[in-house]
Backbone as XML, in Angstrom:
<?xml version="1.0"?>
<chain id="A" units="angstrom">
  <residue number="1" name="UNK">
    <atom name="N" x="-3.623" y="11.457" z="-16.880"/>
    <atom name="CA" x="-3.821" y="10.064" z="-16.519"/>
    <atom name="C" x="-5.322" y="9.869" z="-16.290"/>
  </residue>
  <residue number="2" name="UNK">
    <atom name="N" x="-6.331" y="9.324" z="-17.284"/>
    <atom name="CA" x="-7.443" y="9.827" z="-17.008"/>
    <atom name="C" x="-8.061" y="7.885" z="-16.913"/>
  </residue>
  <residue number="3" name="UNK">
    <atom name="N" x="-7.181" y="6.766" z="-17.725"/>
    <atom name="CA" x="-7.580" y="5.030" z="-17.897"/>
    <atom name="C" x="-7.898" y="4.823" z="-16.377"/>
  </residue>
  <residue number="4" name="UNK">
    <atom name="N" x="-8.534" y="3.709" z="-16.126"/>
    <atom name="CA" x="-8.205" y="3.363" z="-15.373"/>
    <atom name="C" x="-7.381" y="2.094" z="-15.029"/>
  </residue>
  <residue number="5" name="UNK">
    <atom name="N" x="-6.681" y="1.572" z="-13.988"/>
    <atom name="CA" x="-5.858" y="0.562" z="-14.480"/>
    <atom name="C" x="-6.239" y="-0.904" z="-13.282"/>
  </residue>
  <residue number="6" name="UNK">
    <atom name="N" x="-6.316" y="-1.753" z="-13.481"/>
    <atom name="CA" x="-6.969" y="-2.998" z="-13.254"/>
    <atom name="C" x="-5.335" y="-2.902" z="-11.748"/>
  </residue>
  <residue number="7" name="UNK">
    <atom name="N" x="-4.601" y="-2.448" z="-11.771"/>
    <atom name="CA" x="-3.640" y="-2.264" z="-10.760"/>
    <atom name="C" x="-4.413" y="-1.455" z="-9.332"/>
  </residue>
  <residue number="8" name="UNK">
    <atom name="N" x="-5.245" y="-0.489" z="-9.577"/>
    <atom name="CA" x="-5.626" y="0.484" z="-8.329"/>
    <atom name="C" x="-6.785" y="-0.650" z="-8.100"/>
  </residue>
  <residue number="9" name="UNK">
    <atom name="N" x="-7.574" y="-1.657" z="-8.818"/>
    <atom name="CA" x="-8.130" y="-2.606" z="-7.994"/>
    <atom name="C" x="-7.097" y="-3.710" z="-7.259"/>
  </residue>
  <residue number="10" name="UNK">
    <atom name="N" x="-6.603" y="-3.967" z="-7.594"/>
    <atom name="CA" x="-5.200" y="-5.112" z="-6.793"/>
    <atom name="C" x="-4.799" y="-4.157" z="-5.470"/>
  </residue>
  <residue number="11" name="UNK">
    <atom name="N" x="-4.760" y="-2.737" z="-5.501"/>
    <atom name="CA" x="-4.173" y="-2.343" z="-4.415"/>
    <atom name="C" x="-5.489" y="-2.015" z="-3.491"/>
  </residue>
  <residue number="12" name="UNK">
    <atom name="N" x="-6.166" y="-1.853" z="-3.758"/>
    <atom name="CA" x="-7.761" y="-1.430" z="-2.884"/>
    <atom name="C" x="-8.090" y="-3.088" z="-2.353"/>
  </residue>
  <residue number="13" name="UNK">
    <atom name="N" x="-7.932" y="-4.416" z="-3.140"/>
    <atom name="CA" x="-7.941" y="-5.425" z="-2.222"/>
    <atom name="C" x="-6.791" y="-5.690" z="-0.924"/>
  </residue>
  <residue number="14" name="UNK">
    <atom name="N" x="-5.657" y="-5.423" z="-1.500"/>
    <atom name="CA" x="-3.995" y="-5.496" z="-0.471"/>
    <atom name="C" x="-5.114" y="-4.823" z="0.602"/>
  </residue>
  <residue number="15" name="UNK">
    <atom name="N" x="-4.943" y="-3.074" z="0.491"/>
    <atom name="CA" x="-5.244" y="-2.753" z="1.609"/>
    <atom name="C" x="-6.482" y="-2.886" z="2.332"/>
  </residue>
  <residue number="16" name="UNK">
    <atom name="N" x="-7.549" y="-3.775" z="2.187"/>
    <atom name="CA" x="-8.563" y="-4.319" z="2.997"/>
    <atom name="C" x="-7.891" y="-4.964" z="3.173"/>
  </residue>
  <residue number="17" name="UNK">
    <atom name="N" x="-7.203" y="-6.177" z="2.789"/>
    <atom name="CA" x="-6.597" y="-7.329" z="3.531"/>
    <atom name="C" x="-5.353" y="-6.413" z="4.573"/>
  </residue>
  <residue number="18" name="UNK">
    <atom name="N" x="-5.254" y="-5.914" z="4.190"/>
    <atom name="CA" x="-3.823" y="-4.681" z="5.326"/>
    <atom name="C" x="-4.988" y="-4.952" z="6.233"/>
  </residue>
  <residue number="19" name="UNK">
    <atom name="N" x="-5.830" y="-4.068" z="6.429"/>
    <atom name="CA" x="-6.749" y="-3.254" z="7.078"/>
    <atom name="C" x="-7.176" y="-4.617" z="7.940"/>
  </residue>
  <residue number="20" name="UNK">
    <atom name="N" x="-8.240" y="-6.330" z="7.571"/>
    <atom name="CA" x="-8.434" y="-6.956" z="8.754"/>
    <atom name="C" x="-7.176" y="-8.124" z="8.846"/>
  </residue>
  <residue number="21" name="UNK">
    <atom name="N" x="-6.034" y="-7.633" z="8.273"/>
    <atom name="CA" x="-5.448" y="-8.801" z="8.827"/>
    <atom name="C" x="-4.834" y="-9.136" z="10.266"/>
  </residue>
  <residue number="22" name="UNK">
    <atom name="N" x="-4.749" y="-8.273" z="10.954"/>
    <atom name="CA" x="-4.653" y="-8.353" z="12.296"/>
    <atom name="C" x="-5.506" y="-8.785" z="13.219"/>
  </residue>
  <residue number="23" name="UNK">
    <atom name="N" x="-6.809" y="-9.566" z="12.411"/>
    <atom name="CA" x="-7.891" y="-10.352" z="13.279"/>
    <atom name="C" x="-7.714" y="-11.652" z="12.415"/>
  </residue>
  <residue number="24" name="UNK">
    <atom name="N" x="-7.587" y="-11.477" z="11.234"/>
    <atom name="CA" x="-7.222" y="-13.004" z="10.920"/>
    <atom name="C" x="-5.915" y="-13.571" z="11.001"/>
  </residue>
  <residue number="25" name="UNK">
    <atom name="N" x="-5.276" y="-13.139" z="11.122"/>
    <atom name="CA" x="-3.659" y="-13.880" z="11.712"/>
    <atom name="C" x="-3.648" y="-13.646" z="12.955"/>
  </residue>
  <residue number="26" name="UNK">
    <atom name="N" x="-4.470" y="-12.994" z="13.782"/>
    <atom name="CA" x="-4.689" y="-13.256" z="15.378"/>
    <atom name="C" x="-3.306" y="-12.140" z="15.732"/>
  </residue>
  <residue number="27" name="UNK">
    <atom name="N" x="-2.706" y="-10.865" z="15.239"/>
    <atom name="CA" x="-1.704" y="-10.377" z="15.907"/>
    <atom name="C" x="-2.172" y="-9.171" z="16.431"/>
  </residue>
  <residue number="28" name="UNK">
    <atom name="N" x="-3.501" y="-9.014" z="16.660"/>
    <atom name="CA" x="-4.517" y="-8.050" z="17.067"/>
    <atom name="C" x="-3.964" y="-7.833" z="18.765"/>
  </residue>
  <residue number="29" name="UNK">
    <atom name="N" x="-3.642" y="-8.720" z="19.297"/>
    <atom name="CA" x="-3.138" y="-9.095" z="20.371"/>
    <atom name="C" x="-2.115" y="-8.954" z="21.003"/>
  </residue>
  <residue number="30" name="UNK">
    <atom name="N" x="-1.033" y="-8.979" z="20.077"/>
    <atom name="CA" x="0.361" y="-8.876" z="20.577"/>
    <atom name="C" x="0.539" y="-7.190" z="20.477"/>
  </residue>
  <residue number="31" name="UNK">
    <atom name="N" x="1.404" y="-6.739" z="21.716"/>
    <atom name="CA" x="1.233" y="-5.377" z="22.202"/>
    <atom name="C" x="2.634" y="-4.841" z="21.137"/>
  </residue>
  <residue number="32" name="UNK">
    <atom name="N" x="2.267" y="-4.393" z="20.175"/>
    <atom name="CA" x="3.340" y="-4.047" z="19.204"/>
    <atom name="C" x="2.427" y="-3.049" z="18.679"/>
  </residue>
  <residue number="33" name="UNK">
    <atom name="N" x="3.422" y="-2.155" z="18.043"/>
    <atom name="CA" x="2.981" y="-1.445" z="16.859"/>
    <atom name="C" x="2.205" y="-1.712" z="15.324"/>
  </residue>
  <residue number="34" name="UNK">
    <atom name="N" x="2.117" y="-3.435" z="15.399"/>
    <atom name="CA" x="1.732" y="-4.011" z="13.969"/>
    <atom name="C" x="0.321" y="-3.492" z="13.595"/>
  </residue>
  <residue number="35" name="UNK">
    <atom name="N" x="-0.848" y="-3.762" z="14.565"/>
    <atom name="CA" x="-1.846" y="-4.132" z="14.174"/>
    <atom name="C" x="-2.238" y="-2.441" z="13.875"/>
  </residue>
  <residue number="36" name="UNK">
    <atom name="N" x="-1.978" y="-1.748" z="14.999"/>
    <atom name="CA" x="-2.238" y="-0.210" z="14.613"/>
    <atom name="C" x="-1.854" y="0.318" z="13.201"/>
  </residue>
  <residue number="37" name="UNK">
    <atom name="N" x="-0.258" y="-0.028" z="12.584"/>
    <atom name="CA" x="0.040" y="0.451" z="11.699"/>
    <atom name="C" x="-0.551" y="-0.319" z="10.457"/>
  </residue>
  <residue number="38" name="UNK">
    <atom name="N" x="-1.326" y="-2.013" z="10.740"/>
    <atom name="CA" x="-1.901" y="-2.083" z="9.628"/>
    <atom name="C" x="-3.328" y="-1.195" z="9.250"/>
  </residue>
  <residue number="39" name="UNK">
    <atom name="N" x="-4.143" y="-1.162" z="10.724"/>
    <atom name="CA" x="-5.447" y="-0.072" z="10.300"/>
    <atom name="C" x="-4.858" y="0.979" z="9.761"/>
  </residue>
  <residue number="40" name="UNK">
    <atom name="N" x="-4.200" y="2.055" z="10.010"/>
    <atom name="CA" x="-3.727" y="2.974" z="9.320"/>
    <atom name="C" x="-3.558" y="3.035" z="8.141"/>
  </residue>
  <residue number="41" name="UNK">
    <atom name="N" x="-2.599" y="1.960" z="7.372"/>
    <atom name="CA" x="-2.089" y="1.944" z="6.404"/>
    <atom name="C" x="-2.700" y="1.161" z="4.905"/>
  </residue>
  <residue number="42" name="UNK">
    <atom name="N" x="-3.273" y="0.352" z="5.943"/>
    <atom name="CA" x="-4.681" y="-0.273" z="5.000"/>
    <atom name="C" x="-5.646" y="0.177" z="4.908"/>
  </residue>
  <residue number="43" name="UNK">
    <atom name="N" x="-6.252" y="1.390" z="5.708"/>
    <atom name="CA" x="-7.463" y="2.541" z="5.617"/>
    <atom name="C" x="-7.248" y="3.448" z="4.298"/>
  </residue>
  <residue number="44" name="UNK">
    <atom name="N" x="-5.068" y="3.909" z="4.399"/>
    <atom name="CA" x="-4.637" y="4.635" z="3.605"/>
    <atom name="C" x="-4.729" y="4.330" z="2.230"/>
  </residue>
  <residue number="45" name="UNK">
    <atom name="N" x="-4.636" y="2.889" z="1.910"/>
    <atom name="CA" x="-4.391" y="2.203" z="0.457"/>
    <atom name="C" x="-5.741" y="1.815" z="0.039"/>
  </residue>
  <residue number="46" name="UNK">
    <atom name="N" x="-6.440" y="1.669" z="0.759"/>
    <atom name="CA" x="-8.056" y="1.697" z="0.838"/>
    <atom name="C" x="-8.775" y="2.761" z="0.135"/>
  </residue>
  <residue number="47" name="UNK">
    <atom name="N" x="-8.278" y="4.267" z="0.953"/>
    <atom name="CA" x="-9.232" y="5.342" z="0.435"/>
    <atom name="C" x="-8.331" y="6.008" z="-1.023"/>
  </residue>
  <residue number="48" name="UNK">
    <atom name="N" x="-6.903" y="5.744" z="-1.342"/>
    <atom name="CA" x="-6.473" y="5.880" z="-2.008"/>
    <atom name="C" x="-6.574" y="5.294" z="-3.461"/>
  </residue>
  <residue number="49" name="UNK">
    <atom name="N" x="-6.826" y="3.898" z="-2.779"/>
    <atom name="CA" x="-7.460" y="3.459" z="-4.642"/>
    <atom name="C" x="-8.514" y="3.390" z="-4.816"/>
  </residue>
  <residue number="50" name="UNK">
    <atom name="N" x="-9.691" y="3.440" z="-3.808"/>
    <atom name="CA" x="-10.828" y="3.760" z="-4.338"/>
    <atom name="C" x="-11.509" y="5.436" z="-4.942"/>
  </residue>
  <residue number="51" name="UNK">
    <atom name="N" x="-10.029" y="6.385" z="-4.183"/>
    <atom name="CA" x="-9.885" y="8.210" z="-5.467"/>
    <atom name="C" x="-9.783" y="7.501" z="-6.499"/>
  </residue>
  <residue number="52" name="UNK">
    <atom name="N" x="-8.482" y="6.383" z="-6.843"/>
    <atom name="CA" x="-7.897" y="5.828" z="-8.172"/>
    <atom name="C" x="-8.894" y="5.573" z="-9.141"/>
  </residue>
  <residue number="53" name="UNK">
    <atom name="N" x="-9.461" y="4.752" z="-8.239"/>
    <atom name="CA" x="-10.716" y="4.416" z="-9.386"/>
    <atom name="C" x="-12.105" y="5.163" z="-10.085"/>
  </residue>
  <residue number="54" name="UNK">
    <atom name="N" x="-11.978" y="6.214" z="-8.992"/>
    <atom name="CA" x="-13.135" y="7.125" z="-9.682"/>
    <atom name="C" x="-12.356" y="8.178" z="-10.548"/>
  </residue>
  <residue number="55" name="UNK">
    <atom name="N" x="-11.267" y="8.485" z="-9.923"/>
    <atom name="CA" x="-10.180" y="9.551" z="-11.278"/>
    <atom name="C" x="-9.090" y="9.221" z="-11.216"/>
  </residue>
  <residue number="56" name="UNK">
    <atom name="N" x="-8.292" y="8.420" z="-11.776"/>
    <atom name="CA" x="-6.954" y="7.833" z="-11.317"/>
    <atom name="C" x="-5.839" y="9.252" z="-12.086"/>
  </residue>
  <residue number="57" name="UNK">
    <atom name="N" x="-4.930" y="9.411" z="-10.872"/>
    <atom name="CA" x="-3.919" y="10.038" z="-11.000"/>
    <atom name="C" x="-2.658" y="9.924" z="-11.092"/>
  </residue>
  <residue number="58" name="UNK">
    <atom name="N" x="-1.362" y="10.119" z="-11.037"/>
    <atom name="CA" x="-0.118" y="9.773" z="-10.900"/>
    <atom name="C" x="0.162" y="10.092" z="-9.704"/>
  </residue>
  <residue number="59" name="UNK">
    <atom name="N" x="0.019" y="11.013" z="-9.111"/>
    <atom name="CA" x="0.154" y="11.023" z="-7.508"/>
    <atom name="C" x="-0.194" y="10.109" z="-6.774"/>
  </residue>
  <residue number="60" name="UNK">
    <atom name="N" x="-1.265" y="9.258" z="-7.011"/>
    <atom name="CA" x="-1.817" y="8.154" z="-6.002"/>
    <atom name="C" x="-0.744" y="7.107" z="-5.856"/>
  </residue>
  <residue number="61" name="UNK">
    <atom name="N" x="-0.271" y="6.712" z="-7.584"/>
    <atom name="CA" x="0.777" y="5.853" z="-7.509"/>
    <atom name="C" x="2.230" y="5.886" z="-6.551"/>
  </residue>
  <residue number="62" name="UNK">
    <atom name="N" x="2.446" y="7.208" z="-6.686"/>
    <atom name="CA" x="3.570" y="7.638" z="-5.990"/>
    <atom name="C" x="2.973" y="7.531" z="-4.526"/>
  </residue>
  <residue number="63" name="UNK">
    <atom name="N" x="1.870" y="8.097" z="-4.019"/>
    <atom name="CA" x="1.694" y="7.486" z="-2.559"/>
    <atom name="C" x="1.822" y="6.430" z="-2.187"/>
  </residue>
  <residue number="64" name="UNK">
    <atom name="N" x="0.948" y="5.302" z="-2.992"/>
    <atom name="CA" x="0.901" y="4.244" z="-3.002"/>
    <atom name="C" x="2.748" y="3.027" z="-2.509"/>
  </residue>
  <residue number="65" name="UNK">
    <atom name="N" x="3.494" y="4.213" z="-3.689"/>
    <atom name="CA" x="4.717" y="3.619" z="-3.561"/>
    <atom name="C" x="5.844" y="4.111" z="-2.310"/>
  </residue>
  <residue number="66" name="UNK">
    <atom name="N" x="5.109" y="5.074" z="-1.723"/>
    <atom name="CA" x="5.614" y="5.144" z="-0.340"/>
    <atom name="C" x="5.104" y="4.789" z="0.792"/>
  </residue>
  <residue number="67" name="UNK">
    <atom name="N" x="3.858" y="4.158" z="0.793"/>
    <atom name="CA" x="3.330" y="3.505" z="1.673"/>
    <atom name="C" x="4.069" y="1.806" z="1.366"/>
  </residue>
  <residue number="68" name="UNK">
    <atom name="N" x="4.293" y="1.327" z="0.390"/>
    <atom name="CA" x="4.842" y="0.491" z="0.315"/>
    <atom name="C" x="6.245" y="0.157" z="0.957"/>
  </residue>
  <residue number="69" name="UNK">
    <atom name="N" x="7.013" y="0.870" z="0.472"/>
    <atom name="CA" x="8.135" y="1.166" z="1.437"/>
    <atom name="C" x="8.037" y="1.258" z="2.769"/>
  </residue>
  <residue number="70" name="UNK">
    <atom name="N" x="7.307" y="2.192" z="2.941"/>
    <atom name="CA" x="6.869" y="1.975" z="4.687"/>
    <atom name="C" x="6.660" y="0.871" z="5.210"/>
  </residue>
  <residue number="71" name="UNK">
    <atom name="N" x="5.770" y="-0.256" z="4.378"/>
    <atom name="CA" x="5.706" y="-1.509" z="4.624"/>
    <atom name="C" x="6.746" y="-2.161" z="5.117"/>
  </residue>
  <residue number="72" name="UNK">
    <atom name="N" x="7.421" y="-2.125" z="4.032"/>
    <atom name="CA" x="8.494" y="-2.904" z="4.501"/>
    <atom name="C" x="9.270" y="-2.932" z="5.324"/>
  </residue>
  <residue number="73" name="UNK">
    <atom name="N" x="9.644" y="-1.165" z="5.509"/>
    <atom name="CA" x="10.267" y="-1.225" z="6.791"/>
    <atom name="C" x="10.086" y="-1.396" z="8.110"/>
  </residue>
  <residue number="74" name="UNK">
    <atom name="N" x="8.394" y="-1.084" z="8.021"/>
    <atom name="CA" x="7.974" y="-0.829" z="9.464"/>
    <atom name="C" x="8.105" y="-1.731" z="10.779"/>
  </residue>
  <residue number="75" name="UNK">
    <atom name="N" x="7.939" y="-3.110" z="10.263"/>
    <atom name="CA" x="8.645" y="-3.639" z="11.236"/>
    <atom name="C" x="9.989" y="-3.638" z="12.241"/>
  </residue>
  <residue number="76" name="UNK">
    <atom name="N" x="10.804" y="-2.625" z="11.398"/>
    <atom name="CA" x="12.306" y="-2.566" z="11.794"/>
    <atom name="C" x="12.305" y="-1.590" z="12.559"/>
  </residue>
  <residue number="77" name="UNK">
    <atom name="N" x="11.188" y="-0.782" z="11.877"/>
    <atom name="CA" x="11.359" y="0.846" z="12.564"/>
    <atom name="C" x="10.472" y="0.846" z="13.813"/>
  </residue>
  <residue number="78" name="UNK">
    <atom name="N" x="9.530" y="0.237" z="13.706"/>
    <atom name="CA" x="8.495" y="0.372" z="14.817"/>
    <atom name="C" x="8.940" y="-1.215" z="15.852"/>
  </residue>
  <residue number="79" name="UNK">
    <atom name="N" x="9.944" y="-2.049" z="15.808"/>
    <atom name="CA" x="10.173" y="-3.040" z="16.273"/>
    <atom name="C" x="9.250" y="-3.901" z="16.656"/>
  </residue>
  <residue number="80" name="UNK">
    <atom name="N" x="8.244" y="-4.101" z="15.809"/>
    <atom name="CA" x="7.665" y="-5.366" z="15.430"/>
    <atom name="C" x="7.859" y="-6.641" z="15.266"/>
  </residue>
  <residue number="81" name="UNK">
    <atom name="N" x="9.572" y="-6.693" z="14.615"/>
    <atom name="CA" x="10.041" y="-7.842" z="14.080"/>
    <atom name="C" x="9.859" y="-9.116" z="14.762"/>
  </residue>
  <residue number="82" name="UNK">
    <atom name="N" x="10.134" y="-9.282" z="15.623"/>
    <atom name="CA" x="9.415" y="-10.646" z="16.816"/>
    <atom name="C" x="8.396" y="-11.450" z="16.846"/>
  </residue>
  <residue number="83" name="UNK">
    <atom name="N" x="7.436" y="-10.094" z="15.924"/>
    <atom name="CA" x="5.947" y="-10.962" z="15.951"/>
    <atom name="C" x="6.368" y="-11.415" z="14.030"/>
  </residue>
  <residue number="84" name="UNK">
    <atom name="N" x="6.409" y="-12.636" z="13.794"/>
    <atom name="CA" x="6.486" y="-13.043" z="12.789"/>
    <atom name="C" x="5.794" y="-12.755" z="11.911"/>
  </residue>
  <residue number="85" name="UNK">
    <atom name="N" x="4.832" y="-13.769" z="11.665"/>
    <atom name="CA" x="3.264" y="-13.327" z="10.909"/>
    <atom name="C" x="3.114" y="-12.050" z="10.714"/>
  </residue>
  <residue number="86" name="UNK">
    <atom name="N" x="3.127" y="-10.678" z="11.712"/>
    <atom name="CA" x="3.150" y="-8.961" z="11.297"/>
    <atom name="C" x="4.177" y="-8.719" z="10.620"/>
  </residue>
  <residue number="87" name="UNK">
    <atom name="N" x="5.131" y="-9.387" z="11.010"/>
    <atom name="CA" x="6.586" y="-9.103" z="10.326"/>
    <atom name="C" x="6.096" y="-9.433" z="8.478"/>
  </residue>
  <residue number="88" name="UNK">
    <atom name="N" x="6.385" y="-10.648" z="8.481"/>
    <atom name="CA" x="5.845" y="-11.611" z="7.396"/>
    <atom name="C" x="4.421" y="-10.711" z="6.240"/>
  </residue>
  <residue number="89" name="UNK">
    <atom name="N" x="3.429" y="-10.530" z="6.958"/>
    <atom name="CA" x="2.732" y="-10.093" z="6.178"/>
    <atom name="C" x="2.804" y="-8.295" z="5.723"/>
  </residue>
  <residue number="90" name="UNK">
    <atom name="N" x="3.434" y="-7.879" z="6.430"/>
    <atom name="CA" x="4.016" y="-6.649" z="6.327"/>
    <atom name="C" x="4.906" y="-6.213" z="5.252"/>
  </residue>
  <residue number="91" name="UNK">
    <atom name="N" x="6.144" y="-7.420" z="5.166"/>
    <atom name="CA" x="6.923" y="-7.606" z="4.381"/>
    <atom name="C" x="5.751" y="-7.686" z="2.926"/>
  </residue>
  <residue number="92" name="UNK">
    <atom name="N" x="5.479" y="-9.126" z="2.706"/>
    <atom name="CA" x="4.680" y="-9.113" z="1.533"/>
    <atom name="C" x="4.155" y="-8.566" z="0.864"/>
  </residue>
  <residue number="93" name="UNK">
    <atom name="N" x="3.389" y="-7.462" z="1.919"/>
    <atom name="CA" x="2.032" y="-6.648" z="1.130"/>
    <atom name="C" x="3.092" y="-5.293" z="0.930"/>
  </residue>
  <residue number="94" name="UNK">
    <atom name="N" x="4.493" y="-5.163" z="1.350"/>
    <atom name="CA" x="5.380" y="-3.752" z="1.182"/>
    <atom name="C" x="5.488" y="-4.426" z="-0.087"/>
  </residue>
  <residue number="95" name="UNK">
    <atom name="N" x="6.273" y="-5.225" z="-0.465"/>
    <atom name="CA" x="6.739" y="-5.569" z="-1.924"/>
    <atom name="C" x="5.337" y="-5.756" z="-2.371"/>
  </residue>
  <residue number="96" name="UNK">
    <atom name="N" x="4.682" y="-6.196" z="-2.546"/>
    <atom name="CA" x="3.720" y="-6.285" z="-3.965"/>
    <atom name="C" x="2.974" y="-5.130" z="-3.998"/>
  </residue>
  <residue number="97" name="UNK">
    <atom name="N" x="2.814" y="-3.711" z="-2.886"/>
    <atom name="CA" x="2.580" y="-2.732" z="-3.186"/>
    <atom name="C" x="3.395" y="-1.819" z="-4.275"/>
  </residue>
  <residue number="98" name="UNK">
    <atom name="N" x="4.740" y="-2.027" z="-3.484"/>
    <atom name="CA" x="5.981" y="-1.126" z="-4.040"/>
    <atom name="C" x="5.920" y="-1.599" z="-5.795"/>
  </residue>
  <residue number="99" name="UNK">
    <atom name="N" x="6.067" y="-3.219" z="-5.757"/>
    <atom name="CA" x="6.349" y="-3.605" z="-7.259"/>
    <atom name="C" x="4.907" y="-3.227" z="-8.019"/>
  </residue>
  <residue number="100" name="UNK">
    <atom name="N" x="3.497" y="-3.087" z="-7.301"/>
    <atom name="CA" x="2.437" y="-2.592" z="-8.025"/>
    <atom name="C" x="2.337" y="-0.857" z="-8.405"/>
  </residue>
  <residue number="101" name="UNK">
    <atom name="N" x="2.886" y="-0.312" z="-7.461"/>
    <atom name="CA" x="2.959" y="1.283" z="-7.786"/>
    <atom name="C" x="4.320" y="1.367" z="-9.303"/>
  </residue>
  <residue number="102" name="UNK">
    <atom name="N" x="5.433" y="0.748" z="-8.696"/>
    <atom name="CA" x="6.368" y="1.038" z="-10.070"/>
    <atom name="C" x="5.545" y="0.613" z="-11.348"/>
  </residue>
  <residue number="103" name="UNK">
    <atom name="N" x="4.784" y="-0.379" z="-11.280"/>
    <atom name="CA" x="4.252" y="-0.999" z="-12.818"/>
    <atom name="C" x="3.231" y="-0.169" z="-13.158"/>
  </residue>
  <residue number="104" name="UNK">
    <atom name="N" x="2.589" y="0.537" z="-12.411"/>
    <atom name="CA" x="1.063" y="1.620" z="-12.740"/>
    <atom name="C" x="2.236" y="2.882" z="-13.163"/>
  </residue>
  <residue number="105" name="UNK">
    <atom name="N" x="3.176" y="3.340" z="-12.274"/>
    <atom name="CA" x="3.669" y="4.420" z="-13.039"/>
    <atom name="C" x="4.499" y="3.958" z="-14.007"/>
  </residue>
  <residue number="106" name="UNK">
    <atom name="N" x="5.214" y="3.015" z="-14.504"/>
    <atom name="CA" x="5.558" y="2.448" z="-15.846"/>
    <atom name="C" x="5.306" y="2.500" z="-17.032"/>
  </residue>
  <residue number="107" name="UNK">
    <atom name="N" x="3.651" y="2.891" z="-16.809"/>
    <atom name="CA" x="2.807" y="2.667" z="-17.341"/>
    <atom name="C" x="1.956" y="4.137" z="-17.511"/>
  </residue>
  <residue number="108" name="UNK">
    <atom name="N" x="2.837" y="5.025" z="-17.089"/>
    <atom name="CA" x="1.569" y="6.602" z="-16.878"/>
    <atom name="C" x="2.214" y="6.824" z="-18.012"/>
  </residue>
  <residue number="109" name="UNK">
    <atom name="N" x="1.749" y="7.422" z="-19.031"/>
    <atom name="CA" x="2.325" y="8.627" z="-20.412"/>
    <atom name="C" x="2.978" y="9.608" z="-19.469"/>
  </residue>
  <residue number="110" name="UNK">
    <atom name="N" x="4.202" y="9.849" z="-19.797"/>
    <atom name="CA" x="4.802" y="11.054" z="-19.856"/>
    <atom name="C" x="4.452" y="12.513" z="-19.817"/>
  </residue>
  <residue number="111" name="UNK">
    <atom name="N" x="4.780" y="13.007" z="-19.035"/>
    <atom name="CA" x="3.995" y="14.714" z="-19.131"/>
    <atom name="C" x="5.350" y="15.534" z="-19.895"/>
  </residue>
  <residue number="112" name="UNK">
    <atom name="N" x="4.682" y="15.899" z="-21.082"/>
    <atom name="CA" x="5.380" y="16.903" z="-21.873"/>
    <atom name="C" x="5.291" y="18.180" z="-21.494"/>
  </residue>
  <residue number="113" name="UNK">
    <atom name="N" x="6.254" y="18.896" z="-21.558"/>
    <atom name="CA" x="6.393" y="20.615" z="-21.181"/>
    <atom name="C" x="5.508" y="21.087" z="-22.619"/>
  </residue>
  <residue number="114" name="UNK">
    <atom name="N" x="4.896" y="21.672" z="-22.268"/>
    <atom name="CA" x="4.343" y="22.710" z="-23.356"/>
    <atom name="C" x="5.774" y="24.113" z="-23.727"/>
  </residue>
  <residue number="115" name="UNK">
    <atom name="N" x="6.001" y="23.874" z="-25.076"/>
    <atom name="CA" x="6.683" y="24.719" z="-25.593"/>
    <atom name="C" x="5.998" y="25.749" z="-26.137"/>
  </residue>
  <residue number="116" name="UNK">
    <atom name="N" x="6.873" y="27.290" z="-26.085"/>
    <atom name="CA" x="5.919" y="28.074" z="-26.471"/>
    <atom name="C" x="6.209" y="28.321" z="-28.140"/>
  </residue>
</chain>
């Protein structure tokens, strides 16, 4: 997997917007698990597509697509759900991660076994 794909820039913006959205939707505040798990997770999708873009791999995608998932759930798991807006933008940026990792690996060539 050596292209690079105009997808690991879409996810390196998500996760800056992960990363300050807890000062611009103001949930910086509310004593939940949100705002922590967005620095985290938007630091994660951050340093991950900017590897992507200097050597993009198939592994990134697959991270990528479990941080997504995480997204989505995290509100449920970390009981967030209350705070809307964390809820809400949490949700969003899980799906258009998740649906951006399936379309980059959609999109990887196939690894063939070398026969001897």
């Amino acid at each position: 997997m050596k292209k690079r794909r105009w997808q690991d820039v879409v996810t390196l913006i998500m996760g800056l917007w992960l990363f300050v959205s807890p000062f611009v939707l103001h949930y910086y505040l509310d004593e939940t698990y949100a705002a922590p798990n967005a620095f985290v997770y938007g630091l994660a999708l951050t340093a991950i597509s900017g590897i992507a873009l200097i050597k993009p791999e198939a592994w990134e995608e697959w991270v990528n697509l479990l941080i997504g998932l995480w997204l989505i759930a995290a509100p449920f798991v970390l009981g967030f759900e209350i705070s809307i807006v964390a809820t809400w933008n949490h949700l969003i940026l899980g799906v258009l991660v998740t649906a951006d990792a399936i379309w980059a690996l959609m999109q990887t060539p196939s690894q063939k076994v070398a026969t001897r």
